[in-house]
C-alpha positions as CSV (number, residue, x, y, z in Angstrom):
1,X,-9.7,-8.7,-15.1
2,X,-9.2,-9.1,-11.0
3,X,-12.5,-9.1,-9.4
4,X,-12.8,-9.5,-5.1
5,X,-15.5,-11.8,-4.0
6,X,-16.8,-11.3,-0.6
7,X,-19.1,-13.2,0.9
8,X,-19.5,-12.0,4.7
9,X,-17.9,-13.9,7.3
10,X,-16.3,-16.0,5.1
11,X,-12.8,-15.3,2.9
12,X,-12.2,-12.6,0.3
13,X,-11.0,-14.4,-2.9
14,X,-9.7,-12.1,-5.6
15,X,-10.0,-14.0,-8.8
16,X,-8.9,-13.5,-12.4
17,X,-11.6,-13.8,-14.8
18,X,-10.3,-14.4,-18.6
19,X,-13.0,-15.4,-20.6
20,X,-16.6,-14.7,-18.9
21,X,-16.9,-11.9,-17.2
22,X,-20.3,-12.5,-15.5
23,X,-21.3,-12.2,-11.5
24,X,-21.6,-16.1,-11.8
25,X,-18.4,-16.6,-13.8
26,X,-16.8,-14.7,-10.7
27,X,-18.8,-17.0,-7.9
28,X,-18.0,-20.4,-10.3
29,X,-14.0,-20.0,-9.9
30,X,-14.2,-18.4,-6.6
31,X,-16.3,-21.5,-5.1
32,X,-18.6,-19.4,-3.8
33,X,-22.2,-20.3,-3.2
34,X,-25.0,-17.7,-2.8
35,X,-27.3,-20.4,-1.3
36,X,-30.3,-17.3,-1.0
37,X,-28.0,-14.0,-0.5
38,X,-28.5,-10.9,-1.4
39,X,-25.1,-10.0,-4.5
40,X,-24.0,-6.5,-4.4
41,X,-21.7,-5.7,-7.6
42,X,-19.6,-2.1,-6.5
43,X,-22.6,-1.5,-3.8
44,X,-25.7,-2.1,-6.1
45,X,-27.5,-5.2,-5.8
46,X,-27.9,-7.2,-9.1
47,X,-28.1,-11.2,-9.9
48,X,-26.0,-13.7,-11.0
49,X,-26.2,-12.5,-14.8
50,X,-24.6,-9.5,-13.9
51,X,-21.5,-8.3,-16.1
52,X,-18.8,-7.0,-14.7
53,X,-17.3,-4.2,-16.8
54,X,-14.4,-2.1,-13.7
55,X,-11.4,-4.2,-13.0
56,X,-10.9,-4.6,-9.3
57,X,-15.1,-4.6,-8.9
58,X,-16.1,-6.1,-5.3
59,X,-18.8,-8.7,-5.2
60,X,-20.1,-9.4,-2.2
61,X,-22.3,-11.5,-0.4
62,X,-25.0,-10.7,2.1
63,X,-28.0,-11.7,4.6
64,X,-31.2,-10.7,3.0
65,X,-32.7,-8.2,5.4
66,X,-36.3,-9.1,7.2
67,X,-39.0,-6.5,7.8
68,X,-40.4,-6.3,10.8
69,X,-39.1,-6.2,14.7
């Protein structure tokens, strides 16, 4: 299953994900680090346990939004 990670200003990396199919499995090969973003899975935010079930799903990575001014 091909699944795009993208983490904002950094690289898309598609990635091929035999075995686990996991939002973490996904971030793992794809060195990517959330290091406190927000994860969106196809536009709804979840966490690392996530499963992803579509071929050609979209992670990505975002800022957490502040409250306030």
């Amino acid at each position: 299953m091909f699944v795009k990670v993208a983490p904002i200003g950094e690289a898309i990396v598609e990635v091929n994900l035999n075995g686990g199919r996991t939002v973490a499995d996904a971030l793992a090969i794809a060195k990517v680090l959330v290091n406190g973003r927000k994860i969106l899975l196809n536009n709804k935010e979840v966490d690392e346990t996530a499963e992803i079930k579509k071929e050609n799903s979209i992670i990505v990575l975002t800022q957490k939004m502040k409250g306030g001014k």
